[in-house]
Backbone as CSV, one residue per row, in Angstrom:
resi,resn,N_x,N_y,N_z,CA_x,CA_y,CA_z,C_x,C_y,C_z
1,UNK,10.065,-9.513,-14.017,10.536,-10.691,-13.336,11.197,-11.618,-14.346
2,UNK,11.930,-12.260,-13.750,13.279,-13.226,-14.769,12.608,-14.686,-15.375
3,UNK,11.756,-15.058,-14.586,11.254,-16.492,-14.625,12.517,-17.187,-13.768
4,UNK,13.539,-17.178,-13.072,14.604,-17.810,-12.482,13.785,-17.928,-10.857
5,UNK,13.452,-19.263,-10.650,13.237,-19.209,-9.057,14.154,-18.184,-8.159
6,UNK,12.712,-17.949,-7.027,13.403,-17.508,-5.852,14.379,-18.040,-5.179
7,UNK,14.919,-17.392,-4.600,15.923,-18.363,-3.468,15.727,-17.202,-2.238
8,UNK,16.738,-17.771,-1.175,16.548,-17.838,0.105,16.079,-15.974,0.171
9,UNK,17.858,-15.289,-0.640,17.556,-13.933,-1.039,15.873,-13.502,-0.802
10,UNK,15.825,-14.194,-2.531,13.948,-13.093,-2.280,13.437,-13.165,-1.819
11,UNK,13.528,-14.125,-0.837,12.406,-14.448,0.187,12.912,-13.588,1.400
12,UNK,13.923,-13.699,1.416,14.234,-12.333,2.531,13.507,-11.107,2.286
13,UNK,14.339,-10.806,0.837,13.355,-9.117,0.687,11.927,-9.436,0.507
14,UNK,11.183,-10.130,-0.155,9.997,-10.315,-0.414,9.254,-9.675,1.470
15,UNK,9.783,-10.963,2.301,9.454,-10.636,3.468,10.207,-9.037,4.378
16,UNK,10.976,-8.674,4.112,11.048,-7.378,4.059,10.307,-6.018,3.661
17,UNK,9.952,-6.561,2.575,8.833,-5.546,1.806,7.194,-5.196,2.467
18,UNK,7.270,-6.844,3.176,5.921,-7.038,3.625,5.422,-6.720,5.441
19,UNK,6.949,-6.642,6.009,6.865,-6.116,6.916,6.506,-4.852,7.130
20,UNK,5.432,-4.807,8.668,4.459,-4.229,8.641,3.076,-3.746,8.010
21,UNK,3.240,-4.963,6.756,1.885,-4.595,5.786,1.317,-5.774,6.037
22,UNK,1.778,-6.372,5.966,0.794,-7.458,5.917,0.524,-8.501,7.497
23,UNK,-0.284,-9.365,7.441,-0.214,-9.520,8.867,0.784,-10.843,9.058
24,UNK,0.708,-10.806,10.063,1.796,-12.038,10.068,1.141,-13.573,11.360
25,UNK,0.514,-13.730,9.987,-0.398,-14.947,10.309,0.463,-16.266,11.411
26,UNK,-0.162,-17.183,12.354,0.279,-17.671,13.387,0.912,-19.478,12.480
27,UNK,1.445,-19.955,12.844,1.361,-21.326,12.862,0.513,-22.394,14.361
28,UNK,-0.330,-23.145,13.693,-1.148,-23.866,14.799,-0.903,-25.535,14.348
29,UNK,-0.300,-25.648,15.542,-0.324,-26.848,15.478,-1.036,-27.820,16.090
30,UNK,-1.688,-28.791,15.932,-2.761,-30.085,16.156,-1.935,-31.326,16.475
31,UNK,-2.199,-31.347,17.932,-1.777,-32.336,18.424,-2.329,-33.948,18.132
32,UNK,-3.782,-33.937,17.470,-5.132,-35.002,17.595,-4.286,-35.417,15.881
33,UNK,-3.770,-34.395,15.174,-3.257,-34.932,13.501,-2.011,-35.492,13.528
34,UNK,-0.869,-34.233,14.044,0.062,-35.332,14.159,0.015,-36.740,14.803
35,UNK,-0.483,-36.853,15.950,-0.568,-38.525,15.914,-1.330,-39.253,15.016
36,UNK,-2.003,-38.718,14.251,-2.720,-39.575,13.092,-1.935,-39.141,11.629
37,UNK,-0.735,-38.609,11.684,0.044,-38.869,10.744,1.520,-39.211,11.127
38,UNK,1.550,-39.237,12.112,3.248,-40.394,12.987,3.809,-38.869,12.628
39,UNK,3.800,-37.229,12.367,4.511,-36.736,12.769,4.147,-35.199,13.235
40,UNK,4.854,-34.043,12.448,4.188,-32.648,13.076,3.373,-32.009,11.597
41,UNK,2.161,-31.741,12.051,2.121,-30.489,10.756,1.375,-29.234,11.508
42,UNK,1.433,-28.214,10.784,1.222,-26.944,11.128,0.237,-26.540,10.134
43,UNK,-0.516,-25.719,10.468,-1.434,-24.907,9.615,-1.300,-23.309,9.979
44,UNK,-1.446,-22.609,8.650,-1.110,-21.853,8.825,-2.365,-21.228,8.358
45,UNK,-2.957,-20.685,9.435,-4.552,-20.155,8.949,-4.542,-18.403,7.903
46,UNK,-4.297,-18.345,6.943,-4.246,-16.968,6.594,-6.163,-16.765,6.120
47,UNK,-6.630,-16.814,6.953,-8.054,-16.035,6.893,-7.795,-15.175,7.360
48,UNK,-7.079,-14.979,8.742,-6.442,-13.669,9.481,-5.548,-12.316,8.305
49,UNK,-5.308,-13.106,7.342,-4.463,-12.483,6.399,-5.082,-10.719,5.916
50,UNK,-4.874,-9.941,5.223,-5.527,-9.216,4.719,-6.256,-9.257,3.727
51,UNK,-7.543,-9.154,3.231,-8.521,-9.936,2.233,-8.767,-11.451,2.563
52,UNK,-8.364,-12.285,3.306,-8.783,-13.480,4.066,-7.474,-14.487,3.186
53,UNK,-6.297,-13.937,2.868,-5.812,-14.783,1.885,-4.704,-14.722,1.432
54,UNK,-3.510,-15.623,1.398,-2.388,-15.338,1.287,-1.645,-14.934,-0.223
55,UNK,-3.239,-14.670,-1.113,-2.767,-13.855,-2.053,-2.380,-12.126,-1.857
56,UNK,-3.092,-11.610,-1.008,-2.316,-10.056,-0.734,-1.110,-10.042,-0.423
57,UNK,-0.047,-11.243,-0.221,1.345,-11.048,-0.209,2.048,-10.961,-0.757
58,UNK,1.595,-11.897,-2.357,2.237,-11.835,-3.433,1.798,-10.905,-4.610
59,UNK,0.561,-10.042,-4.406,0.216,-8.994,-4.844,0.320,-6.902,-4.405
60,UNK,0.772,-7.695,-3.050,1.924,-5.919,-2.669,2.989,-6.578,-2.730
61,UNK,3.737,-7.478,-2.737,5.208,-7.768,-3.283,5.563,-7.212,-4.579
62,UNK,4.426,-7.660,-5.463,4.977,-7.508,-6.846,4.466,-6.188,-7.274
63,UNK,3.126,-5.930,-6.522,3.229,-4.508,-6.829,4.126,-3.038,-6.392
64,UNK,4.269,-3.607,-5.012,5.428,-1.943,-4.119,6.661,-2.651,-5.431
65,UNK,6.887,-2.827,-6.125,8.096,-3.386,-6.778,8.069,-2.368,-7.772
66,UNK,6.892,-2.138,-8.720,7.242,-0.971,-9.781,7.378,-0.093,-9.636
67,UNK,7.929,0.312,-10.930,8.644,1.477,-10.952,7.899,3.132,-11.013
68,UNK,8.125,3.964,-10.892,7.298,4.816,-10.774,6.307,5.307,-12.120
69,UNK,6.702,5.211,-13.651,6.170,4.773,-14.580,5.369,3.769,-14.695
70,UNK,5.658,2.453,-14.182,4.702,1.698,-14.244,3.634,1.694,-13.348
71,UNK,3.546,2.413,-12.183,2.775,2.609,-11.312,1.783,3.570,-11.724
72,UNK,2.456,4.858,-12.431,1.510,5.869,-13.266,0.364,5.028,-14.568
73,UNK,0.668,3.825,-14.827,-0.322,3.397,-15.488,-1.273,2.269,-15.166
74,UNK,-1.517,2.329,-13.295,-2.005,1.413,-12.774,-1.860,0.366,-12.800
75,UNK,-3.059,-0.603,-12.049,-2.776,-2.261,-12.109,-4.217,-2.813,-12.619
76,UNK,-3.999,-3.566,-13.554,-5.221,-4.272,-13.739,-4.939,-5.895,-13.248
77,UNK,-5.868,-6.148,-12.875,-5.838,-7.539,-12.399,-7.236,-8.917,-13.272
78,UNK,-7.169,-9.813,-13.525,-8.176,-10.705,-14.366,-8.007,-11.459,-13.590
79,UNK,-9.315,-11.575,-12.769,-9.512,-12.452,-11.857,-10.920,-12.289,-10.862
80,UNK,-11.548,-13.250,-10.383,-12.960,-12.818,-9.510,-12.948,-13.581,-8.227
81,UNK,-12.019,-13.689,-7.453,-11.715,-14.191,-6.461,-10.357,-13.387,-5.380
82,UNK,-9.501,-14.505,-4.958,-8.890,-14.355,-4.038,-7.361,-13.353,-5.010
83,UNK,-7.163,-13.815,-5.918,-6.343,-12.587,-6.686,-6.915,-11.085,-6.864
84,UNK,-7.595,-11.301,-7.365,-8.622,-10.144,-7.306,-8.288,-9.058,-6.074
85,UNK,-8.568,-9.771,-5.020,-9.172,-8.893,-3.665,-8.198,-8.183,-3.218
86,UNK,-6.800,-8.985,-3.264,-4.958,-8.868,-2.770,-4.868,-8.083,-3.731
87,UNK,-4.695,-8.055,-5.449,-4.408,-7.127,-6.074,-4.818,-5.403,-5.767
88,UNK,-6.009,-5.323,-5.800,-7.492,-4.217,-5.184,-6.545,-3.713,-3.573
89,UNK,-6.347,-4.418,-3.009,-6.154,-3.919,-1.176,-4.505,-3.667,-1.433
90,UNK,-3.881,-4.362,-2.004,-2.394,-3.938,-2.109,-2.489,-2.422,-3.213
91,UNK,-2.936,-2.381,-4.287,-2.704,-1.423,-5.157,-3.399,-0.059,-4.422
92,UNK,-4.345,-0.282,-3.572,-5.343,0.911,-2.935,-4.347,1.406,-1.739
93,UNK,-3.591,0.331,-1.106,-2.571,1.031,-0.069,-1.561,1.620,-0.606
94,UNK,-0.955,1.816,-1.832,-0.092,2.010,-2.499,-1.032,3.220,-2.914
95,UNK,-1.872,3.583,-3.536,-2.677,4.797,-3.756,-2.846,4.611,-5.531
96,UNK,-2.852,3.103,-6.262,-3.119,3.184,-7.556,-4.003,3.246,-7.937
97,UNK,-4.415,3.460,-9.313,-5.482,3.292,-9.991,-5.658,1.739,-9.944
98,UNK,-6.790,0.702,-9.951,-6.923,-0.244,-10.299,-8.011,-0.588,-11.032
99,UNK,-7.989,-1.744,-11.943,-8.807,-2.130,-12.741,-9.045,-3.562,-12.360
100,UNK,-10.280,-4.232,-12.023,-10.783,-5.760,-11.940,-11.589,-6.404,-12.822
101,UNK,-10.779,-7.069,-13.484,-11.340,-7.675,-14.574,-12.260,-8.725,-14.462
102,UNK,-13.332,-9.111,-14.167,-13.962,-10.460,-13.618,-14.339,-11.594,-15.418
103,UNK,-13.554,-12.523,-14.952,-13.815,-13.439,-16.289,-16.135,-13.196,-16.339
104,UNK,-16.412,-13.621,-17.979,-17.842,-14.011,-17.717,-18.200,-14.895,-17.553
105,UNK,-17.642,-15.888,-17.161,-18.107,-17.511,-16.507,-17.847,-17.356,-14.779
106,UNK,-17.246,-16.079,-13.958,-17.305,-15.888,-12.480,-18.722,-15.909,-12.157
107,UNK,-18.582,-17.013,-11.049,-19.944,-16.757,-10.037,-20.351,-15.717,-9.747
108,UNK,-21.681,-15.679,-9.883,-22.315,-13.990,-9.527,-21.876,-13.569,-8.106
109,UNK,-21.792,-14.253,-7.115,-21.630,-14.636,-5.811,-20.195,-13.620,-5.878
């Protein structure tokens, strides 16, 4: 990756890539908030998501992305949470090896 923001582009393919993998969580909107903020907001609940979290989107994005070499040497991920889980469920649908690194200060939990 370039470090150069996305634009409209990657977000097209990004969401291209993710079609049919991932779920495609609802927008809900609250009628009782917007009037207690004079306008509209939406929530977008990704518990529905896959792993409960809208990190599995940006972890089969970037993973269906490598190359077939880099795929032969798996994915490790450092993390004990919600990266974690998206890395693990994206790399396992893809059929990789994965590695989860849990820092030693992660909650046992």
């Amino acid at each position: 990756m370039s470090g150069v923001p996305p634009d409209a582009t990657d977000v097209r393919s990004a969401a291209a890539r993710l079609k049919g993998v991932a779920v495609r969580t609802p927008l809900l909107e609250f009628p009782v908030l917007n009037a207690h903020v004079g306008g509209r907001i939406f929530v977008k609940p990704e518990i529905f998501q896959r792993t409960g979290s809208f990190k599995f989107r940006g972890a089969y994005n970037r993973i269906v992305q490598l190359s077939a070499e880099e795929r032969h040497g798996g994915v490790v991920a450092w993390s004990s949470g919600n990266h974690a889980q998206g890395v693990a469920a994206a790399a396992s649908m893809l059929g990789l090896i994965t590695w989860i690194v849990f820092p030693a200060d992660a909650p046992r939990i």
